[in-house]
Every structure is written in C-alpha cells, then in structure tokens.
C-alpha positions in Angstrom: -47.2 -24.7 -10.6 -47.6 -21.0 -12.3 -46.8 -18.0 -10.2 -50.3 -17.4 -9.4 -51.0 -20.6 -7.5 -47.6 -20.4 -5.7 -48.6 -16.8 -4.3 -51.8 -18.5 -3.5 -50.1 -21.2 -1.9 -48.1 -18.7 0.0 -50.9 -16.6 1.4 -52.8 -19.4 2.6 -49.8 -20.7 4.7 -50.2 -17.3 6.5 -50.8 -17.8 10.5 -53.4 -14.9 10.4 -55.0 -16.6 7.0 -57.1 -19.5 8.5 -57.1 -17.5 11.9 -58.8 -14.8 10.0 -60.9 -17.0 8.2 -62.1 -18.7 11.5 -63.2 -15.5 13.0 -65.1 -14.8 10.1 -67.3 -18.0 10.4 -67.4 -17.6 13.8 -69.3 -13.6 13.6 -71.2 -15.0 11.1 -72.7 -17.9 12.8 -73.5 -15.5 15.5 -75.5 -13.1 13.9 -77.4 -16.2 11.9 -80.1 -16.2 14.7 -81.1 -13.0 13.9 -81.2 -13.5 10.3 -83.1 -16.6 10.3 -84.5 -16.7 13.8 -88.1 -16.1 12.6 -88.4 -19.2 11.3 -88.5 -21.0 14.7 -91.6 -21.0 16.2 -92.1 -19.8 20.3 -93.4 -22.9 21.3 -90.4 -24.8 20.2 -87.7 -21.8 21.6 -89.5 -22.3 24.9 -89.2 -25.7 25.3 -86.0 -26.4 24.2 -84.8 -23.4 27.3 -82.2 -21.3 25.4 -82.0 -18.9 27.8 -78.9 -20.3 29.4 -77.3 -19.1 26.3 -76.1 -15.8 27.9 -74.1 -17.6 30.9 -72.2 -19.7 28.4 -71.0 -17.5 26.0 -69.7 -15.6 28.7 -67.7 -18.5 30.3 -67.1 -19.5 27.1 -65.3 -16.1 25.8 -63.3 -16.2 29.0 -62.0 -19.7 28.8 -61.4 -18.9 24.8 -59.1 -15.8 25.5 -56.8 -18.1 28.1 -56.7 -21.3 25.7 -55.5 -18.4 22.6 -53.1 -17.2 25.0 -51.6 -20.0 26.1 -51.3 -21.3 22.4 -49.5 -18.5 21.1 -46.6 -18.9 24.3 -46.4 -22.3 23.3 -45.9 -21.6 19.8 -44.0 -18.8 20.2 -41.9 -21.0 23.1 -41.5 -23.7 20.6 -40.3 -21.5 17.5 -37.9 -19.7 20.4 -36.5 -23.1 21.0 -35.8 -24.6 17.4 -34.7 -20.7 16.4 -31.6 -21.4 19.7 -31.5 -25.0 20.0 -32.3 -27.1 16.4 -31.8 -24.3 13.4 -33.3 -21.2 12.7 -34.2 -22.2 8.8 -36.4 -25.3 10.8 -38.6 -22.6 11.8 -40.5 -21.9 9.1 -42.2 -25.5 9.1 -43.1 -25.2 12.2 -44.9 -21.8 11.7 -46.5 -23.4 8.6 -47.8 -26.0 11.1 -51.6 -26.9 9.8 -52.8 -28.2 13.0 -50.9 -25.8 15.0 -52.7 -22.8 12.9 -56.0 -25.0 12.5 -56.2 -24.7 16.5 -55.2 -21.1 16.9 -57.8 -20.0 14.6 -60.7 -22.3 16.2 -60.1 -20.7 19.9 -59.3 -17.1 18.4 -62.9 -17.8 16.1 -64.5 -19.2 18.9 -63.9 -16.4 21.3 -65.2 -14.3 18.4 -68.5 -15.7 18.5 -68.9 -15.8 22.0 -68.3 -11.8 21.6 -70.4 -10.8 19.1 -73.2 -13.3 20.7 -73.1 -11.3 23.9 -73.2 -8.1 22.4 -75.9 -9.4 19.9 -77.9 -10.4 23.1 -77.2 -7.1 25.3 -78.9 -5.2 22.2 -82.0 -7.4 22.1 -81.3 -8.6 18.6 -81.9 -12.5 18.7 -85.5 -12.1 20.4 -86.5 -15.4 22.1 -86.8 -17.6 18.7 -82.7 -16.0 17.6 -81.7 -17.6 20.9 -82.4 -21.1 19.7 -80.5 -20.7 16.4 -77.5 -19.2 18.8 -77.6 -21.8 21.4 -77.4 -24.8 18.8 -74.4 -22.7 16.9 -72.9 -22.4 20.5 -73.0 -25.8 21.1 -71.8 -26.6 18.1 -68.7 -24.1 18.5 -68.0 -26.2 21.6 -68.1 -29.7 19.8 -65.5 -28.3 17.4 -63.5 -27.0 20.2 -63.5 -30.1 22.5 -62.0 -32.0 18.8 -59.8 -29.3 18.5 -58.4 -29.7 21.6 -57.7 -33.3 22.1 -55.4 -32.8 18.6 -53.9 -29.7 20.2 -52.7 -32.0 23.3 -51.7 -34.6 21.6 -49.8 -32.5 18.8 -48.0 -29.5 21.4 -46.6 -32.9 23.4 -43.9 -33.2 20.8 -43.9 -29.9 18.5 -41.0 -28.1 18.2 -38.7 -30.8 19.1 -35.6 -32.5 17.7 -37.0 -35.7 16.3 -40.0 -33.6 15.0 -38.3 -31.5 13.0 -36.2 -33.7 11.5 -39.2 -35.6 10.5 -40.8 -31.8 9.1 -36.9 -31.1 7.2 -37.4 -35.0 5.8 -41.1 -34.3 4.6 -40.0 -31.0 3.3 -37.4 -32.3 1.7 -39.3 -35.4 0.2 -42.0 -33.6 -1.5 -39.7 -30.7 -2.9 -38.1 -33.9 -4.8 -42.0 -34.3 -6.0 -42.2 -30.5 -7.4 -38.4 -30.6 -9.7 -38.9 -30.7 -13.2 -34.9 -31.7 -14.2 -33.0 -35.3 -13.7 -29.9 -35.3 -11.7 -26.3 -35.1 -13.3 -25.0 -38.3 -11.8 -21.6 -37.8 -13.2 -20.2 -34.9 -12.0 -21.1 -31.2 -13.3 -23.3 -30.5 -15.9 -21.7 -29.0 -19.2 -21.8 -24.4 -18.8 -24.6 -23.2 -21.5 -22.5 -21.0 -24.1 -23.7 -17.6 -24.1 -22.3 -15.8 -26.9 -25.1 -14.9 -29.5 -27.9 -15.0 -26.9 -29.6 -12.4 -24.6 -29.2 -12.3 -20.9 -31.8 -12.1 -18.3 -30.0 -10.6 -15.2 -32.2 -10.5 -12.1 -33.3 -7.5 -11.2 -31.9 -7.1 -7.2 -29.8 -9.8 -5.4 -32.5 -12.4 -3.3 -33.4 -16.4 -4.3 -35.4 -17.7 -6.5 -37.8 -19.8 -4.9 -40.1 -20.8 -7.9 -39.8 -20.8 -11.3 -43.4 -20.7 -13.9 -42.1 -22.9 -16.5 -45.5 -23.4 -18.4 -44.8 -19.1 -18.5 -41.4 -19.8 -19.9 -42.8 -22.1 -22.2 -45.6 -20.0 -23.7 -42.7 -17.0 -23.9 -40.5 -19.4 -26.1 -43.0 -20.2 -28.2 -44.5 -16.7 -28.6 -41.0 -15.3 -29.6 -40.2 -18.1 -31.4 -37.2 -19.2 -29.8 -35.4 -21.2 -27.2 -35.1 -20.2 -23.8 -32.0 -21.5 -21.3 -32.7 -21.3 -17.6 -29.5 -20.9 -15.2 -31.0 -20.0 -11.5 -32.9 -23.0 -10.8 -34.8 -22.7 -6.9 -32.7 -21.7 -4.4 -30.0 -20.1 -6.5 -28.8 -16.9 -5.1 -29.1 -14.1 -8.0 -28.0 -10.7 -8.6 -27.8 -7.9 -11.2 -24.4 -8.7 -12.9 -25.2 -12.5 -13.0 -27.7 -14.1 -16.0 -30.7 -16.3 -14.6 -31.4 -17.2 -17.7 -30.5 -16.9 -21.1 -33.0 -15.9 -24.6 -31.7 -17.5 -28.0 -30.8 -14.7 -30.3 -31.5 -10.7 -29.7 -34.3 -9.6 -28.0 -36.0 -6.3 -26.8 -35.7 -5.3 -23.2 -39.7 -6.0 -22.6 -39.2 -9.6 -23.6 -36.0 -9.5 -21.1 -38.7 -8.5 -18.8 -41.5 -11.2 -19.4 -38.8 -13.5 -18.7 -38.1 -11.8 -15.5 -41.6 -12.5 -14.0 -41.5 -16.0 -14.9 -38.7 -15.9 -11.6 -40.1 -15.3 -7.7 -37.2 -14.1 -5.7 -37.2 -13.9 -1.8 -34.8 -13.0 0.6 -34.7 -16.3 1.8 -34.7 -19.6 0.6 -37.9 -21.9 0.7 -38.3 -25.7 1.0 -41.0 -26.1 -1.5 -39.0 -26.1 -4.7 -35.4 -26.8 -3.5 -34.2 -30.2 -2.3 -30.6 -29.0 -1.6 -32.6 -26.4 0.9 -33.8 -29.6 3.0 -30.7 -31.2 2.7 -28.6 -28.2 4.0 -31.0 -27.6 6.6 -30.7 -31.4 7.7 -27.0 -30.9 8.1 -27.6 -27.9 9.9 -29.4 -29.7 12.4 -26.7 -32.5 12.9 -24.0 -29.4 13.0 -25.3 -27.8 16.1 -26.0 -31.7 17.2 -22.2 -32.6 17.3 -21.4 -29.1 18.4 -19.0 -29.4 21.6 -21.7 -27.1 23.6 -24.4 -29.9 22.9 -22.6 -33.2 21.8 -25.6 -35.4 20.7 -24.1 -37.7 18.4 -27.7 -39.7 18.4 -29.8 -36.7 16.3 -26.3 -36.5 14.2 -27.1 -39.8 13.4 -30.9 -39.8 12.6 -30.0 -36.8 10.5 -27.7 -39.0 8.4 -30.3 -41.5 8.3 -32.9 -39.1 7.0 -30.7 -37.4 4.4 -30.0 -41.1 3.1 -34.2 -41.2 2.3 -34.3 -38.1 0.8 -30.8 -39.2 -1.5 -32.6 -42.2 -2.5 -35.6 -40.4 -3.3 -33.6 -38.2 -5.3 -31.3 -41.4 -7.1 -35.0 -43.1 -8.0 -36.6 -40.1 -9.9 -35.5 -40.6 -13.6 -36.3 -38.7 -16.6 -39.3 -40.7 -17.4 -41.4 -39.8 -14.3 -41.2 -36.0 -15.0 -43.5 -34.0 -16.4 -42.3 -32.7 -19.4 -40.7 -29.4 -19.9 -42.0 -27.1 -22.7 -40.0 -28.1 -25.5 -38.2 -24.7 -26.3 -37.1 -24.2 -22.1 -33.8 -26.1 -21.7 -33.4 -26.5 -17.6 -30.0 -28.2 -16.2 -29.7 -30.8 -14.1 -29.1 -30.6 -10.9 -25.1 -31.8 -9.7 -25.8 -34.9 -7.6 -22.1 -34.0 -6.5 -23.6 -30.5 -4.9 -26.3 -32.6 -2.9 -23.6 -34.8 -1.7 -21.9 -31.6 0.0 -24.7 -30.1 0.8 -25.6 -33.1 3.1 -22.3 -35.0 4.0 -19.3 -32.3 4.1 -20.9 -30.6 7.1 -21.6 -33.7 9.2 -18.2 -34.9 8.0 -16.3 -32.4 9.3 -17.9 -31.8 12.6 -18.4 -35.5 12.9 -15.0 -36.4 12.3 -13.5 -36.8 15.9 -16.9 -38.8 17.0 -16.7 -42.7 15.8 -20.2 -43.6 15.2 -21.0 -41.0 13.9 -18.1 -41.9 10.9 -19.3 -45.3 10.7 -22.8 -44.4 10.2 -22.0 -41.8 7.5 -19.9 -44.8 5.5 -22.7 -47.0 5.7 -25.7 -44.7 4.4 -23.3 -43.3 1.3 -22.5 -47.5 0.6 -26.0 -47.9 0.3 -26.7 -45.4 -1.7 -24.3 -46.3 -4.2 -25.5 -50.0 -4.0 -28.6 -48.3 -4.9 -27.5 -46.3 -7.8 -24.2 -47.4 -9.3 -24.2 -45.5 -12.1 -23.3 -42.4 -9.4 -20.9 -44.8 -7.5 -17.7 -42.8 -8.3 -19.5 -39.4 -7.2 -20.6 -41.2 -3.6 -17.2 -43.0 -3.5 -15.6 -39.7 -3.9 -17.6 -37.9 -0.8 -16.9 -40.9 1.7 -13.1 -41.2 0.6 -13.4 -37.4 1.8 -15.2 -38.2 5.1 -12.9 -41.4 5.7 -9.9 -38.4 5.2 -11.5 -36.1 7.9 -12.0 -39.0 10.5 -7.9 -40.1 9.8 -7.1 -36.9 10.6 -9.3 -36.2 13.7 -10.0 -39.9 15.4 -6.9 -40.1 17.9 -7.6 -44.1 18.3 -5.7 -46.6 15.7 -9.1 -48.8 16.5 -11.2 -45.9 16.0 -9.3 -45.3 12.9 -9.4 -48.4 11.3 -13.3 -48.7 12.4 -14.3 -46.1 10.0 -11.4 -47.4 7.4 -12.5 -51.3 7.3 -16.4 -49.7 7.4 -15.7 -47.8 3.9 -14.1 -50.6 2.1 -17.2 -53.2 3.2 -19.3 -50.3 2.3 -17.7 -49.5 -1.1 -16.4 -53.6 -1.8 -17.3 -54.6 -5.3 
C-alpha cells in the first residue's frame, strides 16, 4: 500500500467522512425536483396527491434530529465505556465502526433532506410537478432509513462490549498479519544490521511509524543505485538520535530526505500494519480483566484464546506467501520471541495467582508449538516463565502442581 492510499484509507475512516458525504446526497436529492421536475406532467402530479409531502418532511426532520441524537449518546456512551472499563487503545475500532458511521450519516443525511425540502417548499421552488420528484425521493429516504434502523438495533445491542471488542482487537489483529511484508525470526532475535560505511536516516521528531511505502523504498534504491536497510518497522517508536533506516554508502541529505517520506509517523500506534499492536492491546484487555477491582478470569481467558488465533496466524505465514520486497530494500523479521511477550508476559503475571487462568495459558502456548516446532524452544521458553510466575503466586500445592503437570502434557515430546 503507498502512502497515498494509506492517507486515503485514513480519511475515509473519518466519522464526519461518510456523515458528510450522506448529507451531500441527501441536499442533492432534494433540490432534484426542481431541476428535473418539468419533466412530470400535471396530470400525473395530481393523481398521484403529493401534497402530503410538506407534513412528512416535517415529522420526518423532527424524528431525524432525535434518532442523530440518541446515536451519538450511544456512541459516545459506548466509547466512554471501553475508554474506563475494556482499554482505551480498543477505542479506536469502535470509532472506525462502518455500520456504526453508516447509520449516523443516514439519520444526519436524512434530516438534511427533510430541511432543505421544507425550505425548498416554503420558497415555492418545486411547483406542483417538483413535488412528485420530492415525494418519491422522500419515500425513498424513508425505505433506507427503516433498513438502517433494523441494523442499527441489532448492531448497538452488543457494541462496545467485552466479547465485541475482543472479537474487533482479533479482526484487527488478523488482517494486520495480511498487510506484513517480512517472515518471523522463529529462533530468537534477528542478527543487528552493521552500520559502519552506510548513511543514517534519523526520524525527524519522536512519534510511530504506522506505515511504511516500500514500493517508494524500492524505486529510491533503485534510482540511487543502492541498497536500502529498514530498521523501524510499524509500530516502532522513533526519534531524532535513533536510525529508521539505513542507505548503503554516502548520500546527500535530500536523498536522506526521500527516504524520510517513505515513513508515516503518528503519535499513536495503529492496528493496520502492526500485529504486535493487536496483540498488546489483547493483553491489555485481559490485564484490566484479572485486575482485583474487576476479577473476570472468563474474558482473561477468551483473550488467551484469541491471541492463540492470531499466533497461529502469524506461525502459518511463510516466506513464500509474501509479496516480494523490492530487491535492493532489506526489511527484518519480526522476533516471534517479542510477540510472545507482548501477548503472554502480561496475562502471566497478573494471571499468576488465578488457576485457570494458568492452565489455559499452558494449553494455548502447547498448541502452538505442536503447531510450529521449529519455534518450540521460543514458546517453551515463555510458558517455563508463566509456569515460574504461577509457582511463586498460587498458594495451593494442587493448584501448583495443576499448572506444573498442565505444562509438561502440553510441552511432552
């Protein structure tokens, strides 16, 4: 994806985006009947008895203005509640909700119409042939809003909450494995890129990158004639002092700086490009889960089991089902060891003094190397640490020897 259709992506995420785009449909379909209005003949306007057309706009721009209300305190209720009660990084999905935005902008577009219809008709515009055109639009407008609203009820019943934004964090998660152009190091940390005799690209402020234009990178490399090494992959945090990526050989500072665009940096971190993001994000969620004040060892649990999908997701997607990199941009792998912590430490640590929770955790990481034994020793590694922190915290022998007898079934050859 190049920078351009990221920032396009972006923008069209935008709550006031669609919103806006709605209202523009929704003015424009009511000022059609005066545009094409003379087309419809007088006999035809009179029989089919338009002039009811005034009474339901107006009931409909009243009922419009309470349904956009109410939508935006149940939004705004439901972002309030994942921001105090799930994670505050959560919310983000939910404000990129497509049928949440889809049914803001049809009521806000709707009420729109019924506006500029009354005001069209107070000024005589539509004659009695533009009132035909405007009462088919308006009925119409209330087809759309009738669809709208049946997947508005069903969808508000469970938006915001705990199983559904686990579900959003997995999704996210999932198809940021989709969007990664680099195989996992299954064996521990990748070898450090030697930078003696090669150019540094520091970034210019300290934020995240959250995408990278590698087809940019590509052409760059291949315009200078040279290799280029990238070192901030998505959701690495950058600054000034720090490379994010390294140029083969001297270069001028305006090359320095092509290289630099080829790098979107936020303040915050997206889901879009970064797997780890989803997977710190899930163990987030089971963190405030298994949190004294809440102690909900259940969503602890369907966190781990979510994580595990998103890990196997991540084990299956080999070398061969990537999209080649240019061939002069060298990208690292990413430390399957890092996603392991990322995910597990946090749930193993706050999960330590809570059995199931332990037991559940030794099961999906035994799977997982099942699944992949060429990164057996890596997952073996992370549970040994998990089995250590439950020791240590369990105050049951049985408890104890649970989550000890669980890892060596799990981890048996």
């Amino acid at each position: 994806m190049t920078r351009w259709q990221w920032l396009i992506r972006l923008l069209t995420r935008r709550m006031w985006f669609r919103a806006a785009l709605m209202c523009g449909f929704g003015g424009a379909l009511a000022l059609a009947g005066a545009l094409v209005g003379h087309t419809i003949s007088y006999h035809f306007a009179a029989t089919v008895g338009s002039k009811s057309v005034d009474s339901i706009l107006t009931m409909l721009a009243s009922s419009m203005l309470a349904v956009t209300t109410f939508s935006l305190t149940a939004m705004v209720s439901a972002y309030s509640g994942a921001t105090s009660t799930i994670t505050p990084r959560a919310v983000q999905l939910l404000i990129d909700d497509s049928t949440a935005q889809n049914a803001l902008a049809t009521f806000l577009g709707s009420f729109l119409f019924a506006i500029v219809g009354i005001v069209a008709l107070s000024t005589g515009l539509y004659g009695d042939t533009g009132r035909v055109i405007l009462f088919f639009g308006t009925i119409l407008v209330i087809l759309f809003i009738v669809v709208t609203l049946l997947r508005w009820i069903e969808h508000i019943a469970r938006f915001g909450r705990v199983s559904d934004t686990i579900d959003r964090v997995e999704r996210a998660a999932l198809a940021a494995v989709e969007t990664i152009a680099v195989p996992l190091a299954l064996d521990g940390e990748p070898p450090a890129v030697e930078q003696s005799g090669r150019t540094t690209v520091p970034a210019p402020t300290m934020a995240r990158v959250t995408h990278m234009d590698i087809a940019l990178l590509g052409r760059i490399a291949e315009a200078m004639d040279t290799d280029i090494y990238v070192l901030a992959l998505p959701g690495r945090l950058v600054e000034p002092g720090r490379p994010m990526a390294l140029i083969d050989g001297t270069v001028d500072e305006a090359a320095v700086e092509e290289v630099q665009h080829a790098f979107t940096l936020a303040h915050q971190r997206a889901f879009d490009h970064d797997p780890r993001f989803g997977l710190v994000v899930l163990s987030e969620i089971a963190s405030r889960a298994l949190s004294p004040a809440v102690n909900d060892p259940g969503t602890a649990i369907a966190v781990i089991e979510a994580g595990s999908r998103v890990m196997l997701r991540l084990l299956d997607y080999r070398p061969q089902h990537i999209t080649p990199l240019p061939a002069r941009v060298h990208v690292p792998p990413i430390p399957l060891a890092a996603l392991l912590d990322d995910w597990c430490r946090p749930i193993a640590r706050d999960g330590a003094a809570i059995v199931e929770v332990s037991v559940r955790l030794q099961k999906s990481l035994g799977a997982l190397a099942r699944h992949a034994p060429a990164a057996r020793q890596v997952i073996a590694d992370e549970a040994s640490d998990a089995v250590d922190r439950a020791r240590a915290a369990l105050t049951s022998d049985a408890d104890r020897e649970l989550v000890e007898r669980t890892h060596r079934d799990a981890f048996a050859d």
